[in-house]
RODO-2510 file (C-alpha; in nm, 4 decimals, decimal comma):
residues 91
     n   res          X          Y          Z
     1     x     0,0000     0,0000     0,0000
     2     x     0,1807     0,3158    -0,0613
     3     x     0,1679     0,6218     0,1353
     4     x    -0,1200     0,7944    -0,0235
     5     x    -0,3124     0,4690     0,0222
     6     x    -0,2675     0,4458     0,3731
     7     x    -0,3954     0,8289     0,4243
     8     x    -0,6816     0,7597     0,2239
     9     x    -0,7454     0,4614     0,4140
    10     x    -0,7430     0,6508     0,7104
    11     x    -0,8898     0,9676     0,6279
    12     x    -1,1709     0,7417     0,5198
    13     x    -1,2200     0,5553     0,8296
    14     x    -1,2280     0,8508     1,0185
    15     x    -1,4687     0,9861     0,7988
    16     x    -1,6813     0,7591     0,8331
    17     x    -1,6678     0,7493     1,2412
    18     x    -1,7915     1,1287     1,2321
    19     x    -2,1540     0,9636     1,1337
    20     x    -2,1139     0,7127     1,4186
    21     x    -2,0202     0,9799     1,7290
    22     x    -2,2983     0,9082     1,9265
    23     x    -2,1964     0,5227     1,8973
    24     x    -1,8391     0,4172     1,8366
    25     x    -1,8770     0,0743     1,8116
    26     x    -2,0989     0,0718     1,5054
    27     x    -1,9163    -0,0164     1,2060
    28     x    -1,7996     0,2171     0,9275
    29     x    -2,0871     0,2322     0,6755
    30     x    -1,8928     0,2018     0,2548
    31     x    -2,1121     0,5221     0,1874
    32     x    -1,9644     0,7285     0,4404
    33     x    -1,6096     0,6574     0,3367
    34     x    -1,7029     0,6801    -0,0337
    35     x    -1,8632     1,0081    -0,0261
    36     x    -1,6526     1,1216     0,2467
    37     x    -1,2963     1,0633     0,1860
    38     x    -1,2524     1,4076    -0,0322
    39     x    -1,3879     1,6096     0,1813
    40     x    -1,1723     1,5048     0,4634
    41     x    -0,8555     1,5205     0,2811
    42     x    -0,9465     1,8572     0,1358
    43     x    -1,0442     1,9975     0,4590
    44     x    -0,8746     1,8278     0,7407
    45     x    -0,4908     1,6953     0,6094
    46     x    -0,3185     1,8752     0,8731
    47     x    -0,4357     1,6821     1,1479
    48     x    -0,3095     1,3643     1,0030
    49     x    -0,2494     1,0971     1,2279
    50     x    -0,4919     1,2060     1,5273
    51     x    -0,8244     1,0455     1,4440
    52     x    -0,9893     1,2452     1,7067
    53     x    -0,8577     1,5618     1,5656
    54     x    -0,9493     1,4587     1,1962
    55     x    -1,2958     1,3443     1,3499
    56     x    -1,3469     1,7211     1,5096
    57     x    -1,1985     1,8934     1,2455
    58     x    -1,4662     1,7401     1,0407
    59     x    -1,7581     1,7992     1,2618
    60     x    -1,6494     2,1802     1,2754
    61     x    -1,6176     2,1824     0,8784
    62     x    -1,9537     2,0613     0,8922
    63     x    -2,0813     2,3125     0,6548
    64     x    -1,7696     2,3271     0,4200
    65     x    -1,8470     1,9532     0,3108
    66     x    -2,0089     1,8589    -0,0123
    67     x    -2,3952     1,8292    -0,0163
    68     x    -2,3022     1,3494    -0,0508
    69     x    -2,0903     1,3501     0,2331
    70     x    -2,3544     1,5727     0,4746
    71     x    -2,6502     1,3872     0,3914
    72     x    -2,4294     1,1049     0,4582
    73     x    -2,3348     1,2154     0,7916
    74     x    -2,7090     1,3225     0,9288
    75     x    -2,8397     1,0051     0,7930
    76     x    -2,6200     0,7596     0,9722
    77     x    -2,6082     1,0086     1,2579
    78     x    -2,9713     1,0111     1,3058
    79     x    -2,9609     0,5820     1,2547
    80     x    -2,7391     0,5828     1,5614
    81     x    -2,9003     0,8201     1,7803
    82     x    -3,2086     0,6062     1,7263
    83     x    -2,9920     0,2913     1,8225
    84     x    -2,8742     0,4738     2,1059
    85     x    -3,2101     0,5836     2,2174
    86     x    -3,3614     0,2192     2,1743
    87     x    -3,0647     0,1079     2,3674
    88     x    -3,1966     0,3310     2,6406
    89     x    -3,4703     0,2530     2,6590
    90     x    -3,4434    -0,1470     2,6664
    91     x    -3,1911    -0,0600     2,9824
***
């Protein structure tokens, strides 16, 4: 994998987590990292390695993303706060 790989990779991944904040252990939906990955290099390459960085960096750029990737984001946002709430509620 060379090096541009492996920050894809990555800024993908963490890309994807942004939709999943209100539940971390949910997997990384394919959409999210799809529509997603450009929009975190573009915005958020300087805070390569620290996911948690990338991951804020991306919630404050919130409004800088493209229309895919933010519709992506408040969808599976909205799934997991739903989980979360279920969850909740079954306790």
């Amino acid at each position: 994998m060379t090096r541009y790989q492996t920050i894809a990779t990555l800024f993908a991944f963490t890309t994807a987590a942004i939709a999943f904040q209100t539940s971390p252990s949910l997997a990384f939906s394919s959409e999210a990292q799809q529509m997603c990955s450009g929009d975190a290099m573009r915005l958020c390459s300087s805070e390569i390695p620290d996911i948690p960085r990338i991951r804020a960096c991306m919630v404050r750029n919130k409004a800088n993303v493209s229309p895919g990737c933010r519709a992506v984001m408040d969808r599976e946002a909205a799934a997991a706060a739903a989980t979360h709430k279920r969850e909740a509620a079954a306790q």
